[in-house]
Backbone as a printed PyTorch tensor [residue, N CA C, xyz], in Angstrom:
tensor([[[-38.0080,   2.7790, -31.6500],
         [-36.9580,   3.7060, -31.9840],
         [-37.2870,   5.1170, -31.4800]],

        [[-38.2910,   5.6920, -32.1660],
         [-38.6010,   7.1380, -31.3210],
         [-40.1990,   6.9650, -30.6220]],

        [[-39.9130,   7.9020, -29.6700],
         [-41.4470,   7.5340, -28.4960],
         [-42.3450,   8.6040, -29.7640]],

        [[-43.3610,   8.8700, -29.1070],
         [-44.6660,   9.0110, -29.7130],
         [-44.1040,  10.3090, -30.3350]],

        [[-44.3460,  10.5290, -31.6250],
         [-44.3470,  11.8980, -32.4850],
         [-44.7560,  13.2560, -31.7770]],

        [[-46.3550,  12.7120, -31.7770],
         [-47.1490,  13.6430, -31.6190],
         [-46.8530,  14.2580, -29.8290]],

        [[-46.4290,  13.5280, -29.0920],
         [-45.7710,  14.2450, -28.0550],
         [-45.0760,  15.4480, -28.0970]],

        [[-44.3340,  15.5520, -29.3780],
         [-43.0370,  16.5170, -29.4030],
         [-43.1210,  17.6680, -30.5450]],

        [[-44.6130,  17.3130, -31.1910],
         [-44.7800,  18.4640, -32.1270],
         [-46.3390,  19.1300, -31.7490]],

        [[-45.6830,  20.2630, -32.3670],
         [-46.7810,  21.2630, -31.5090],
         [-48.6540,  20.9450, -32.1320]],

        [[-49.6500,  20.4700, -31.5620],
         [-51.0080,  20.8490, -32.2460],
         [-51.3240,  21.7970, -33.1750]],

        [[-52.2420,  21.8760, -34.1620],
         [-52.6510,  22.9090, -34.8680],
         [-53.0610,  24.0490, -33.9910]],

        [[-53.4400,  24.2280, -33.3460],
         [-54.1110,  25.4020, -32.8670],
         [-52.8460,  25.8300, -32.0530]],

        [[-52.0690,  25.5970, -31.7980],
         [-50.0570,  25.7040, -31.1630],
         [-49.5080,  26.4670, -32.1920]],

        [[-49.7410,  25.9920, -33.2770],
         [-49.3570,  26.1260, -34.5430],
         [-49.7680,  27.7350, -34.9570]],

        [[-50.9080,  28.2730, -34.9690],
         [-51.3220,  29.1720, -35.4270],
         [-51.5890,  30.1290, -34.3240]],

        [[-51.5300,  29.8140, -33.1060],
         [-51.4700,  30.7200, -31.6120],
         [-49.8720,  31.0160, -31.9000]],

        [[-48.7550,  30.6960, -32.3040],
         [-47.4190,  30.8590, -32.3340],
         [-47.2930,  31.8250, -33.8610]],

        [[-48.1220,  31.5750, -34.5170],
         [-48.2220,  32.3450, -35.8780],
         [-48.4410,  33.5180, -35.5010]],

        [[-49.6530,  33.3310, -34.8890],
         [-50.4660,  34.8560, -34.4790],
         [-49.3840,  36.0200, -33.3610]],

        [[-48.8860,  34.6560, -32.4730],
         [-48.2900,  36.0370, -31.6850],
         [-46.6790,  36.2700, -32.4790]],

        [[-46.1630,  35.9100, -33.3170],
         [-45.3440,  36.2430, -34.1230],
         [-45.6840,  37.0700, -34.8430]],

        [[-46.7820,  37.6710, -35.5020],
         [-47.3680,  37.9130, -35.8620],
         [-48.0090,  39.8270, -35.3670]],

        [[-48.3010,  39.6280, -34.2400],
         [-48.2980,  40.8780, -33.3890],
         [-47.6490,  42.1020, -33.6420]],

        [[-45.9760,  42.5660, -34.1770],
         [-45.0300,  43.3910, -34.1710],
         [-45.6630,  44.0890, -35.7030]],

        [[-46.2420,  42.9630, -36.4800],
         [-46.7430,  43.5400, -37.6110],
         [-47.5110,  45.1680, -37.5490]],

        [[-48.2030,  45.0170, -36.8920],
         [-49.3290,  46.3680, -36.5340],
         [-48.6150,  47.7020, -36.2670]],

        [[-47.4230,  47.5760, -36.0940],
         [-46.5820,  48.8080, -36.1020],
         [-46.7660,  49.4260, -37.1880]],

        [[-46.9710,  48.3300, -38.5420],
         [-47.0280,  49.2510, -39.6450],
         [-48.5010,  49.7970, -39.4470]],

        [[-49.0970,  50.2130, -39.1370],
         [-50.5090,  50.8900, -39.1020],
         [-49.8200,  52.1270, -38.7590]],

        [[-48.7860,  52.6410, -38.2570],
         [-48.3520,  53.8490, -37.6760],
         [-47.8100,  54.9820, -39.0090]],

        [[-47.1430,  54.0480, -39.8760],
         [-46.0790,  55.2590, -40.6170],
         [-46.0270,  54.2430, -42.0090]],

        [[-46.3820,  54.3950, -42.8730],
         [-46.2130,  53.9770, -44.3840],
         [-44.4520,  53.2710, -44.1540]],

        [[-43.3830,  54.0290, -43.9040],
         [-42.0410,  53.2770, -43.7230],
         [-42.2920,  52.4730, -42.7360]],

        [[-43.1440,  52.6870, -41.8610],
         [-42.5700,  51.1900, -40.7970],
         [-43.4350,  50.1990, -41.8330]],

        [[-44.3360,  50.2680, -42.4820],
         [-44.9160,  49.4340, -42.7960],
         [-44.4140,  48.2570, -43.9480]],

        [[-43.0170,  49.1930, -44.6620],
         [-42.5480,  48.1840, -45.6760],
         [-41.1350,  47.9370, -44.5590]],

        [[-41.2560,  48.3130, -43.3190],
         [-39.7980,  48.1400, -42.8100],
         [-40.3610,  46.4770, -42.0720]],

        [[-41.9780,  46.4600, -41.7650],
         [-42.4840,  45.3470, -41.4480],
         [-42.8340,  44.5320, -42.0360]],

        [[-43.0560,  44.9740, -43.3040],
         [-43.3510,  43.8640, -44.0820],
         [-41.8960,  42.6790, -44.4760]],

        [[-40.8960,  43.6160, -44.8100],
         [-39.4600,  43.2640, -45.2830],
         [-39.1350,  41.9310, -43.8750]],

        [[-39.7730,  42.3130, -42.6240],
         [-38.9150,  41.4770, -41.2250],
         [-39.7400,  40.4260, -41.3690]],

        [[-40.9750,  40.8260, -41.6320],
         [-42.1710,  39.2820, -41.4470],
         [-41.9840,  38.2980, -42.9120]],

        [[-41.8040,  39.2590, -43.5600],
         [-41.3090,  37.7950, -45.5640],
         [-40.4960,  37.5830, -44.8060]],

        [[-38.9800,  37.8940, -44.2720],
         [-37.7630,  37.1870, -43.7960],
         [-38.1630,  35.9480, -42.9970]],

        [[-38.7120,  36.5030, -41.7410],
         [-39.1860,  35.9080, -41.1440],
         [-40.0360,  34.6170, -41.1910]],

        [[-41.2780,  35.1830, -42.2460],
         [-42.2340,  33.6360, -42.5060],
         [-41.0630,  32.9480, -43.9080]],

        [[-40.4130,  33.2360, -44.4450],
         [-39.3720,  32.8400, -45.1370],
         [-38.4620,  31.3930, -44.5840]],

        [[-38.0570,  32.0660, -43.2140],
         [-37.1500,  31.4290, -42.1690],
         [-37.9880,  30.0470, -41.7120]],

        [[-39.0790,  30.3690, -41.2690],
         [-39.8320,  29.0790, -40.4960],
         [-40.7120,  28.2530, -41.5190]],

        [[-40.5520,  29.0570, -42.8860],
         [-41.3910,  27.8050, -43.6300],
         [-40.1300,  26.8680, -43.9130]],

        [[-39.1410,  27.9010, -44.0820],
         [-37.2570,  26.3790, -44.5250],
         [-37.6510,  25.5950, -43.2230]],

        [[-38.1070,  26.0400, -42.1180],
         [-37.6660,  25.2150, -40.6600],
         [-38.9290,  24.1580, -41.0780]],

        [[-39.9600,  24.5680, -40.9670],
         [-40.8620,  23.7030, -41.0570],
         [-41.1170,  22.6410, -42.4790]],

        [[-40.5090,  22.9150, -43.5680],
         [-40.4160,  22.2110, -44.4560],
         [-39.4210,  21.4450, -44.3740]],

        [[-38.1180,  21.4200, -43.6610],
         [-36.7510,  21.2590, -43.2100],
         [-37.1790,  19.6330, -42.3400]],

        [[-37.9540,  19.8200, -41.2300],
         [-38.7420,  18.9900, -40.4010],
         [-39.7850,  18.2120, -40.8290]],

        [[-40.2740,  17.9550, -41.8630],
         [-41.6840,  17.4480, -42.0580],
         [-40.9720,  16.3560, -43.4780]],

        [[-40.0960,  17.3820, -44.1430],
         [-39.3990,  16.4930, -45.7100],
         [-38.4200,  15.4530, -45.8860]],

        [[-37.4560,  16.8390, -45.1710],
         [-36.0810,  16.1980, -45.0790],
         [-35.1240,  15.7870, -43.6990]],

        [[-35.8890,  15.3300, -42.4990],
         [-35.1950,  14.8430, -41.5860],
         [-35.2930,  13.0760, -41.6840]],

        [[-35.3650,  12.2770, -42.7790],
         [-35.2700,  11.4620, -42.8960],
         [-36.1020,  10.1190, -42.2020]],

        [[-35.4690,   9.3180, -41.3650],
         [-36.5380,   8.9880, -40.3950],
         [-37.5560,   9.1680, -39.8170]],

        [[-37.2100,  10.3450, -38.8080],
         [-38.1130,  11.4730, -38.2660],
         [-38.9630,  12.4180, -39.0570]],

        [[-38.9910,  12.4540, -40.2530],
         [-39.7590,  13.4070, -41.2160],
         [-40.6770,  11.8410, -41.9560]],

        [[-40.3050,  10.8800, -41.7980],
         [-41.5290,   9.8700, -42.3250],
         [-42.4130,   9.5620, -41.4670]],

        [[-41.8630,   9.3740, -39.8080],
         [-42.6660,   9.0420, -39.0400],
         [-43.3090,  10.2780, -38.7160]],

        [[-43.0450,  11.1080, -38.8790],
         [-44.2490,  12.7430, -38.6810],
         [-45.1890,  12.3580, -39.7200]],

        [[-44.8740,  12.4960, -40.7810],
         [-45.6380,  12.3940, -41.9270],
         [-46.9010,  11.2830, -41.6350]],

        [[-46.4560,   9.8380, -41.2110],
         [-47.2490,   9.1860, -40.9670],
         [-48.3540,   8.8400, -39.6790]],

        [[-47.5000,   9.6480, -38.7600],
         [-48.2560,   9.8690, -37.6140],
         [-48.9570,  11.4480, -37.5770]],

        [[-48.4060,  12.3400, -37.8340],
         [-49.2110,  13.6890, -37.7660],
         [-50.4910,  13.7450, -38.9360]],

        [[-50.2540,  13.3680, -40.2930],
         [-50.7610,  13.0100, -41.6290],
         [-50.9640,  14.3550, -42.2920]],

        [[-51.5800,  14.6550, -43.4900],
         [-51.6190,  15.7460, -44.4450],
         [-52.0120,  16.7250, -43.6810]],

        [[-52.9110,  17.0130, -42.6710],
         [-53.7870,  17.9730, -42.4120],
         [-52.6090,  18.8660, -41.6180]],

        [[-52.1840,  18.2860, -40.4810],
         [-50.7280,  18.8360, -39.7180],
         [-49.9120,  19.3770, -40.4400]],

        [[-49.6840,  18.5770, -41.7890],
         [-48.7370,  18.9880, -42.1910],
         [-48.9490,  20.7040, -43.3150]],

        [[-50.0120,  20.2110, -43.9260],
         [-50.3480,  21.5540, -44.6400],
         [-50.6380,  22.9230, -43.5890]],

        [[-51.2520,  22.7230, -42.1780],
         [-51.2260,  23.8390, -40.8440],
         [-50.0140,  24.3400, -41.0090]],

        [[-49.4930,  23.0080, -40.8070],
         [-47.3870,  23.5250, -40.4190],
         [-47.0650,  24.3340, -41.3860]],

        [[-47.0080,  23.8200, -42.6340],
         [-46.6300,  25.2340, -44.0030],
         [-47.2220,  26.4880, -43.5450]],

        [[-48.7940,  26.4270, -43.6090],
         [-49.6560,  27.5590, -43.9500],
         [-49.1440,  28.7440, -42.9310]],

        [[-49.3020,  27.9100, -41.5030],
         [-49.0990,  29.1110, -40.5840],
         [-47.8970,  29.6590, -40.9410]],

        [[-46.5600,  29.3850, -41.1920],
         [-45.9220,  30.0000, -41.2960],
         [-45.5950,  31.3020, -42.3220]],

        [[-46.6400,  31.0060, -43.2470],
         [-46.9690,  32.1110, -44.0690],
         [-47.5710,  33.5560, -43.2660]],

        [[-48.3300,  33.2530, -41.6920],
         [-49.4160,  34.3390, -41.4760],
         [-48.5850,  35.4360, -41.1560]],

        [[-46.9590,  35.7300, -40.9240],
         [-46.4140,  36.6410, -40.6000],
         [-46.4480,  37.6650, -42.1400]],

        [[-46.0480,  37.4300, -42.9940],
         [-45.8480,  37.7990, -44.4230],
         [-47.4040,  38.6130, -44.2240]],

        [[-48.3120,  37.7970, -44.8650],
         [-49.6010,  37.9210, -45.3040],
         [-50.3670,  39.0670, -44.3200]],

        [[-50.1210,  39.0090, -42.8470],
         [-50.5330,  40.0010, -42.2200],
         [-49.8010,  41.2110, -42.4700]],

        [[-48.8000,  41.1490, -42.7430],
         [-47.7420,  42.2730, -42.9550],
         [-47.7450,  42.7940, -44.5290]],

        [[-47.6930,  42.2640, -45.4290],
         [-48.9850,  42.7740, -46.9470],
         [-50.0160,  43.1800, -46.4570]],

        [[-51.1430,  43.1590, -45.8530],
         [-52.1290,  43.2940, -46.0320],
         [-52.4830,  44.4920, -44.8510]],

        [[-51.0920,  44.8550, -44.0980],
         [-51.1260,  45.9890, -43.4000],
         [-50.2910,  47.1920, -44.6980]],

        [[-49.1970,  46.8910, -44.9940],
         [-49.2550,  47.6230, -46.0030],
         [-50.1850,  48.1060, -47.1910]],

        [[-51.1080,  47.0940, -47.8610],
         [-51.8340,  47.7200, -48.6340],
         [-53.0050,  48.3740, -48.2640]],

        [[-53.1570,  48.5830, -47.0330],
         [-54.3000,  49.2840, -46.3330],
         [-53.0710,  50.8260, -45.9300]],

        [[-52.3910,  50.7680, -45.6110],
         [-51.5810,  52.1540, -45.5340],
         [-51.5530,  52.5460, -46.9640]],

        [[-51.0800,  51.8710, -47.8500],
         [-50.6850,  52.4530, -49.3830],
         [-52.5070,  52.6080, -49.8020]],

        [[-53.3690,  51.8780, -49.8130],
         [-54.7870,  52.3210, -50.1170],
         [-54.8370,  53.6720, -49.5210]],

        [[-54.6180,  54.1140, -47.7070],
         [-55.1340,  55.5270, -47.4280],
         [-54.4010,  56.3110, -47.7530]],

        [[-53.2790,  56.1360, -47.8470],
         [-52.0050,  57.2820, -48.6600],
         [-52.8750,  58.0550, -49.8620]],

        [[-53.3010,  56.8650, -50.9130],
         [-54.0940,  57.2610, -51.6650],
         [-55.3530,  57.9590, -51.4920]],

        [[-55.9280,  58.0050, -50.4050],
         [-57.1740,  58.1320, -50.4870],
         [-57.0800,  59.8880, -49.8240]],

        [[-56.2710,  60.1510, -48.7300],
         [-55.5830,  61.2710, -48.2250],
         [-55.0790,  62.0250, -49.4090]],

        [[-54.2110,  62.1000, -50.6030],
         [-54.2260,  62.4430, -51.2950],
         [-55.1410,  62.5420, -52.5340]],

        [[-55.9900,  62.4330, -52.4990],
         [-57.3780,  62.4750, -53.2490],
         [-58.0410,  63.8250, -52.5970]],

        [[-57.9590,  63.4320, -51.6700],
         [-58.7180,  64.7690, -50.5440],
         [-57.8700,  65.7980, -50.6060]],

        [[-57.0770,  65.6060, -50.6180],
         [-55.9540,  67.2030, -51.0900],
         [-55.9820,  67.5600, -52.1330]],

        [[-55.9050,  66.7010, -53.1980],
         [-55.8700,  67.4150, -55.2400],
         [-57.5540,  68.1880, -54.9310]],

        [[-58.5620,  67.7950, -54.1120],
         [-60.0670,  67.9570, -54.1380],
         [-59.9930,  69.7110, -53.6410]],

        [[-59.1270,  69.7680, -52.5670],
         [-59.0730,  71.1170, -52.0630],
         [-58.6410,  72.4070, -52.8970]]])
């Protein structure tokens, strides 16, 4: 019925090389405290969007979501979730390093 699975879905390391360069636009927030929640807001949308896609593909395509399941197996499949989280998580964790020096810049000013 369908040729080989694993032909047509991407490897783990596909998986998280596609995370990462999705991933990239994040670092804008290092520039300006607003770009940084303006980046954070696009990358949740964003890793939001491709975890429905990737949970969409792996659960509920019926046929094709059993034979993934059974040919890719748990490990693929938990990559497939995770990465799609790394847009979000890089994009928190650029914000709380801007909101940490915000703080820390203003420390040095009440000091003066």
């Amino acid at each position: 019925m369908l040729a080989e699975i694993s032909d047509k879905m991407l490897t783990v390391p596909q998986l998280w090389l596609c995370a990462c360069l999705l991933s990239i636009p994040v670092f804008v927030g290092l520039v300006r405290k607003w770009l940084a929640i303006l980046t954070f807001a696009a990358a949740s949308a964003l890793s939001i969007y491709l975890f429905h896609g990737a949970y969409h593909g792996v659960f509920m395509e019926g046929d094709f979501s059993r034979a993934v399941q059974a040919e890719m197996g748990p490990s693929w499949i938990a990559h497939s979730l995770a990465s799609t989280l790394l847009p979000a998580l890089l994009a928190l964790m650029v914000l709380a390093w801007r909101m940490k020096r915000q703080g820390k810049v203003r420390e040095r000013e009440i000091r003066r």
